[in-house]
C-alpha positions in Angstrom: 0.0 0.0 0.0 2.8 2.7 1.1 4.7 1.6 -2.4 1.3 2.7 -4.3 0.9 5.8 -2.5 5.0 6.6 -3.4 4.6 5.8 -7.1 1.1 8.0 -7.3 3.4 10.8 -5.8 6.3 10.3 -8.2 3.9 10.2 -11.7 1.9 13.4 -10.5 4.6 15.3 -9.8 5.9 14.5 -12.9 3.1 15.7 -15.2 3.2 18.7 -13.2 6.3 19.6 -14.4 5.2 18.9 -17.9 2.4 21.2 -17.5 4.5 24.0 -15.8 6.8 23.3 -18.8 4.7 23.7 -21.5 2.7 27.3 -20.4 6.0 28.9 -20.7 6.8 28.1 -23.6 4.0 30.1 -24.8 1.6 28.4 -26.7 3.2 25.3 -28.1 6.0 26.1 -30.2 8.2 27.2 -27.2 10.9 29.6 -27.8 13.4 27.7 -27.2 14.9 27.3 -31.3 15.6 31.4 -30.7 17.4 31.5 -27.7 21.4 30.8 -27.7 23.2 28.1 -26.1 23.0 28.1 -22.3 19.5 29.7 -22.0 20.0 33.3 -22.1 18.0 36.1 -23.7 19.9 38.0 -26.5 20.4 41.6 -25.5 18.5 44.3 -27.5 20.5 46.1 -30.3 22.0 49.2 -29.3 22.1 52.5 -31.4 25.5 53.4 -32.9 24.8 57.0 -32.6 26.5 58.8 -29.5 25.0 61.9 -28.3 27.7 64.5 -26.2 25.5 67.4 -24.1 27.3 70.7 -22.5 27.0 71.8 -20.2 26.9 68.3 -18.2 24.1 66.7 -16.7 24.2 68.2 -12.9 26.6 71.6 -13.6 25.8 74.7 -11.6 27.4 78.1 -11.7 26.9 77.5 -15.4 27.6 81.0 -17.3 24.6 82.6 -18.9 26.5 83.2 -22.1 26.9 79.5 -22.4 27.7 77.9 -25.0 24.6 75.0 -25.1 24.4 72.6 -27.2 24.3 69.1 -28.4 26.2 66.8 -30.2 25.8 63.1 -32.0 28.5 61.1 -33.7 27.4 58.1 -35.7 23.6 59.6 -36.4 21.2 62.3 -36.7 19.5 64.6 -34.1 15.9 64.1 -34.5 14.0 66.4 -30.8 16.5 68.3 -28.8 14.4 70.6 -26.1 16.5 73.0 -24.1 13.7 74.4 -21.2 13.9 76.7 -17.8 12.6 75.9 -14.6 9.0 77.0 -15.4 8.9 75.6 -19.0 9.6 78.0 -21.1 11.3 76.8 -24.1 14.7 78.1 -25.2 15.0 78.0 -29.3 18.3 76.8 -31.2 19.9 76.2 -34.5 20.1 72.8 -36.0 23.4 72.0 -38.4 22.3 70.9 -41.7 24.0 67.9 -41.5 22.0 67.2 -37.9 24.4 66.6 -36.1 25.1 69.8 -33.5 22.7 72.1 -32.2 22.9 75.3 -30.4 21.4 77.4 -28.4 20.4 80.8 -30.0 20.2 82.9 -27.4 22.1 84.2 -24.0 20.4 82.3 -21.3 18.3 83.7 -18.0 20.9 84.3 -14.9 19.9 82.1 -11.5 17.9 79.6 -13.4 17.9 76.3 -13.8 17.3 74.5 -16.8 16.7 70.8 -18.3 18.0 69.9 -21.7 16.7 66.2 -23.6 17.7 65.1 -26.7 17.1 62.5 -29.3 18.5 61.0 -32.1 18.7 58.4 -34.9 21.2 56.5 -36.4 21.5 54.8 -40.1 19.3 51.8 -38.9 16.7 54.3 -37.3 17.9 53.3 -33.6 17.1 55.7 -31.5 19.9 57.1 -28.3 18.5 59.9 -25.7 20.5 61.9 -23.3 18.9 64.5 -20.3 21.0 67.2 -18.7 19.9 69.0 -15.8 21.7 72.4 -15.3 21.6 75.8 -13.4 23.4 79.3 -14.2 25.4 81.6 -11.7 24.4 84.6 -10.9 25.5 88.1 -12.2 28.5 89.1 -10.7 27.2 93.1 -11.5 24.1 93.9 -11.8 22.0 97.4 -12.6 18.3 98.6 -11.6 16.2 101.5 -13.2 14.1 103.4 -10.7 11.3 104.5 -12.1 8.8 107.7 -11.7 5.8 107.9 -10.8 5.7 104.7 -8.6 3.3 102.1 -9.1 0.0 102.6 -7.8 0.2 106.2 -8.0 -2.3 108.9 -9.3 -0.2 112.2 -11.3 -0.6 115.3 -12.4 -1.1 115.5 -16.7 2.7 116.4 -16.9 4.3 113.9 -15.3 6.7 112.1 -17.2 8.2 108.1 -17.1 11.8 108.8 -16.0 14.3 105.8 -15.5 17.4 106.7 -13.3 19.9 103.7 -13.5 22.2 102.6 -11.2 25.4 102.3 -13.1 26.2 104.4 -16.2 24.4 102.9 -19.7 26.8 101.9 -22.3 24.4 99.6 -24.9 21.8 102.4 -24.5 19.5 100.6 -27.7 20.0 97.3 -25.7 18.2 98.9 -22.9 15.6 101.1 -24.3 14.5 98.0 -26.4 13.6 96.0 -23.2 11.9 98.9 -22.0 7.9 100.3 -23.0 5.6 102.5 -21.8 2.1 101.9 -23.0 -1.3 103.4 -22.3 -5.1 103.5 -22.1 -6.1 105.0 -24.2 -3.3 104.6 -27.1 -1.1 107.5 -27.3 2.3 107.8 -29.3 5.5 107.5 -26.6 9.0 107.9 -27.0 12.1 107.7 -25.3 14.7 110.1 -24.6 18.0 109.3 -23.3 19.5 112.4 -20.9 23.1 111.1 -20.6 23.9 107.3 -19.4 21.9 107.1 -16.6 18.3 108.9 -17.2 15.6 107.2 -19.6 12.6 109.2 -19.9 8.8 108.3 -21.9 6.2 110.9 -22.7 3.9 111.2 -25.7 3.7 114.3 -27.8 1.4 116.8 -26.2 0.4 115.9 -21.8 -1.5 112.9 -20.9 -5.1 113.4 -21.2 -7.2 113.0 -18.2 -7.9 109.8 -17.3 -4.9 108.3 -18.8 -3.8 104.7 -17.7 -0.6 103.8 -18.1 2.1 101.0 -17.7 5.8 101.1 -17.4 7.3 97.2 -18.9 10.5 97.0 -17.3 12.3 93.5 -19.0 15.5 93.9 -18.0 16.2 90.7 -16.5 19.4 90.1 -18.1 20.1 92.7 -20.5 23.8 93.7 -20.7 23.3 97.5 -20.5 27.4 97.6 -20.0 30.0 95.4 -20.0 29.6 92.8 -17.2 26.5 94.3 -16.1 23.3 92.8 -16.3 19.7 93.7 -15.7 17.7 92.5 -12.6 14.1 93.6 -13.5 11.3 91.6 -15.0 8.2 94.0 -13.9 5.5 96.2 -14.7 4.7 99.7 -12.8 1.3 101.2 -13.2 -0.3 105.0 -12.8 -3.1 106.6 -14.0 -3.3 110.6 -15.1 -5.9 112.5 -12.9 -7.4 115.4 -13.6 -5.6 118.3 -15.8 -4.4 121.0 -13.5 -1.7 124.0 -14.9 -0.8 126.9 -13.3 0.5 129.8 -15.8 3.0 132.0 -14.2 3.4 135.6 -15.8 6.4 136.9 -14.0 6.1 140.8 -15.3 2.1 140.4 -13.8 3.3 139.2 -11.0 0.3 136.4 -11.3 -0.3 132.7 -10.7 -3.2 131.5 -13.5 -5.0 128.1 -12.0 -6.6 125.9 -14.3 -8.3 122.9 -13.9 -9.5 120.9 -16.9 -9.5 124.1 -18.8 -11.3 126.3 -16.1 -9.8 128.5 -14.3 -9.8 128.6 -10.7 -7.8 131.4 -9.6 -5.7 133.8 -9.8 -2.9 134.2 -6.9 -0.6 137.2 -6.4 3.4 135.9 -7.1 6.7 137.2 -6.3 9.5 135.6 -8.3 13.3 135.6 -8.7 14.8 139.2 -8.6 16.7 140.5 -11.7 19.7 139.4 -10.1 18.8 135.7 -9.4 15.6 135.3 -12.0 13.2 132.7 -12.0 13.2 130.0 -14.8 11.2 130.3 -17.8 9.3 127.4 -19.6 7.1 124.5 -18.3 8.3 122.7 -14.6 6.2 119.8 -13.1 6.1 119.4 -9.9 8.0 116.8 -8.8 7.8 116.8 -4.8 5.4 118.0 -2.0 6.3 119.4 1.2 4.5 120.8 3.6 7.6 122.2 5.3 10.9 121.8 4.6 14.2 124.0 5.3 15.9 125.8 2.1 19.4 126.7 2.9 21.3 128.8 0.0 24.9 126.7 0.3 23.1 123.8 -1.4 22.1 125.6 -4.3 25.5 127.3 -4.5 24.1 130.7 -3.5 26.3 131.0 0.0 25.1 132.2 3.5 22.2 134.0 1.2 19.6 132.2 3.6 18.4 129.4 5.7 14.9 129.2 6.3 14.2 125.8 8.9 10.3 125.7 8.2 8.8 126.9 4.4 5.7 125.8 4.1 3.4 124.5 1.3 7.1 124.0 -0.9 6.5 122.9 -4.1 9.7 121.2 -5.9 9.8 122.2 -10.1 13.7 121.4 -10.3 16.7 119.5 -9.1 18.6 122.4 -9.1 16.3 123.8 -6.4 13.4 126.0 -8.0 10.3 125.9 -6.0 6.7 127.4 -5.6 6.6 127.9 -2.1 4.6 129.6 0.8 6.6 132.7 2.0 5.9 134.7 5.7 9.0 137.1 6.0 9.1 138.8 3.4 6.2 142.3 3.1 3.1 141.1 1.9 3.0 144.2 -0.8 5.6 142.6 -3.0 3.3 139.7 -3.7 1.1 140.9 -7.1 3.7 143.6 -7.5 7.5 142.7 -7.3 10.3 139.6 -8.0 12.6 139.8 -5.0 13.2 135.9 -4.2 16.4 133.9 -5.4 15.0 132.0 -8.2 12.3 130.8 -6.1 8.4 131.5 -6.9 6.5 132.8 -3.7 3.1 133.2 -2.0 1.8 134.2 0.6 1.6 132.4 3.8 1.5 132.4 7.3 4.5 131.0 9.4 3.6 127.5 10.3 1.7 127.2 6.9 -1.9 128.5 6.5 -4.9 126.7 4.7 -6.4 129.8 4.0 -3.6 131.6 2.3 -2.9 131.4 -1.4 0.1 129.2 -0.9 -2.1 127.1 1.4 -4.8 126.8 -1.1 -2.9 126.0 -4.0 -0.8 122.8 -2.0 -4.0 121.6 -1.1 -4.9 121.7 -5.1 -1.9 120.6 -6.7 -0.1 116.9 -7.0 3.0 115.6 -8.3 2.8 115.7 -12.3 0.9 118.9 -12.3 2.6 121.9 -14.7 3.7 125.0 -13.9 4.3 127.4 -17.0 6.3 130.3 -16.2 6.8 133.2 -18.5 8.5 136.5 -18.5 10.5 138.8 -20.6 13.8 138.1 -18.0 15.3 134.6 -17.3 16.8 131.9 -19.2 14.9 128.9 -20.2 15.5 125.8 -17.8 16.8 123.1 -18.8 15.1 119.6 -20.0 17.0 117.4 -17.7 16.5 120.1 -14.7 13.6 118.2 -12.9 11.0 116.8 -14.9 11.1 119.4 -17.3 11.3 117.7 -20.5 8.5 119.6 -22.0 10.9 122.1 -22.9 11.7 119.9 -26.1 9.6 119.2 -28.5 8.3 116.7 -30.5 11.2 116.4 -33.0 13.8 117.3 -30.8 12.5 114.4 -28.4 12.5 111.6 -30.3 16.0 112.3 -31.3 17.2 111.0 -28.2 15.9 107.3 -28.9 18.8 105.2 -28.9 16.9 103.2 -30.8 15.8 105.4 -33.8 12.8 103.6 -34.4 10.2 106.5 -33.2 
């Protein structure tokens, strides 16, 4: 009986086998006619062509100048994709031939980048290679700060001025990444005062109303040698309403109009004959409603130093203001120019909302124009300030770097 059970054992075990043998085999016919002696799989065929990437997979401090590209000996390059870190796709040049590529253009500082390619040899094998990557950052870099600052509501005059921090060499480089555009569509040009100052306006002042946005894309534009751009931004204002005050230095008179109407009319003193006031259109670039004016910054010596003018309005670096005046007598206001460049009302000491120079501070923003006129003075300057209305149209948009406008 136990020699039954043993041989029962021994047969089904057996055709177990058999079975186990022939499902792998897969279906029949087995495989085994294809594979070589000893029972091993033949490895897959391998592509002849050999692809070469720089920079290498994992570089950093990469420079942004490069060069990229990619390289295949023994086949053809059929994809390569060279992307930064948010996707954006960075074109390049394939040889005729297929077998390099390169990157066309100068490549984002700080970033990091992945680069795949393909390609194809004679038997249409394919061979891919990946390269992760990142670039240093600029040893030297330069920022334009802008006016008016984002967010900000301005007078009709106010121009876009860009002050740089390091001097401008490649001045079309710059202005090209650089736009001003508005709401509604006006005509706006550039004009480059020196290396340092870009400025926008359009033809005429911005009408009322006026949206407008600054593009700053300077990220990485070499505006001198060794010294990139760090902006990728836009800055926004809109124009309020149209305020100009017309000064007529031999009336003695301040003209206030607002969208066309006029307001007022406000006794002035201006600059003496030996110190006279500006002529042409100023734009108020600052508001105080007290601030000291001592005579040795403007170059003028122990002249003065008055600790607390009031309602000062700022028309030029060089230190023209309309301003609130208490010492001087009240009967030269309508009637005689006796200040140091300066144009005066009256006030009270302190500053007074009631009094001319009150009421016009209250009235007035940054952006708003001041016309002065006379038969004495010499005209100011278009870089003084924010004066650059003292140019006009044709004389503007000769100071595009560009040439385009």
């Amino acid at each position: 009986m136990r020699a039954a059970v043993r041989l029962w054992t021994r047969r089904a075990a057996a055709l177990a086998l058999v079975l186990l043998t022939g499902c792998s085999g897969g279906g029949g016919g087995g495989d085994g006619g294809d594979r070589p002696p000893g029972g091993a799989a033949a490895p897959p065929p391998v592509s002849r062509a050999r692809l070469a990437v720089r920079p290498a997979d994992g570089a950093r401090d990469v420079p942004a100048d490069g060069p990229v590209r990619v390289e295949v000996d023994g086949g053809r390059l059929l994809t390569v994709r060279l992307a930064d870190d948010r996707g954006a796709a960075v074109p390049g040049t394939l040889t005729a031939d297929g077998t390099r590529w390169t990157a066309d253009r100068r490549l984002a500082t700080a970033t990091g980048y992945t680069l795949d390619a393909v390609a194809e040899d004679a038997d249409g094998l394919r061979a891919a290679r990946h390269a992760a990557f990142a670039t240093a950052a600029p040893a030297h870099t330069f920022v334009g700060s802008s006016t008016p600052g984002d967010g900000s509501t301005v007078g009709v005059g106010m121009p876009v001025s860009l002050r740089f921090s390091h001097p401008i060499a490649d001045r079309a480089a710059v202005e090209r990444a650089v736009a001003v555009v508005s709401d509604p569509p006006l005509e706006i040009a550039p004009h480059w005062f020196g290396d340092r100052r870009l400025d926008f306006r359009p033809a005429a002042y911005w009408p009322a109303g006026t949206r407008v946005t600054l593009r700053l894309r300077l990220r990485d534009v070499e505006g001198a040698p060794g010294y990139l751009g760090t902006q990728d931004e836009d800055v926004h204002f809109t124009v309020g309403r149209a305020l100009v005050a017309v000064v007529d230095l031999d009336a003695h008179t301040m003209a206030v109009r607002r969208d066309g109407e006029l307001l007022r009319v406000l006794p002035v003193s201006g600059g003496s004959p030996g110190h006279p006031t500006y002529l042409g259109t100023m734009v108020v670039s600052e508001r105080h409603e007290v601030t000291r004016m001592d005579s040795r910054t403007v170059g003028l010596g122990d002249a003065y130093d008055i600790a607390d003018v009031p309602h000062a309005l700022r028309l030029t670096a060089s230190g023209t203001f309309v301003h609130g005046n208490y010492w001087s007598d009240p009967a030269v206001f309508g009637a005689a120019n006796t200040s140091h460049g300066c144009i005066g009302l009256p006030d009270a000491r302190g500053g007074s909302a009631d009094s001319p120079a009150g009421w016009l501070y209250a009235h007035t923003r940054t952006g708003d124009v001041v016309e002065v006129r006379g038969s004495r003075g010499e005209r100011v300057a278009p870089d003084n300030g924010l004066s650059d209305w003292n140019l006009d149209w044709r004389q503007w948009t000769a100071g595009s770097a560009t040439g385009v406008h």
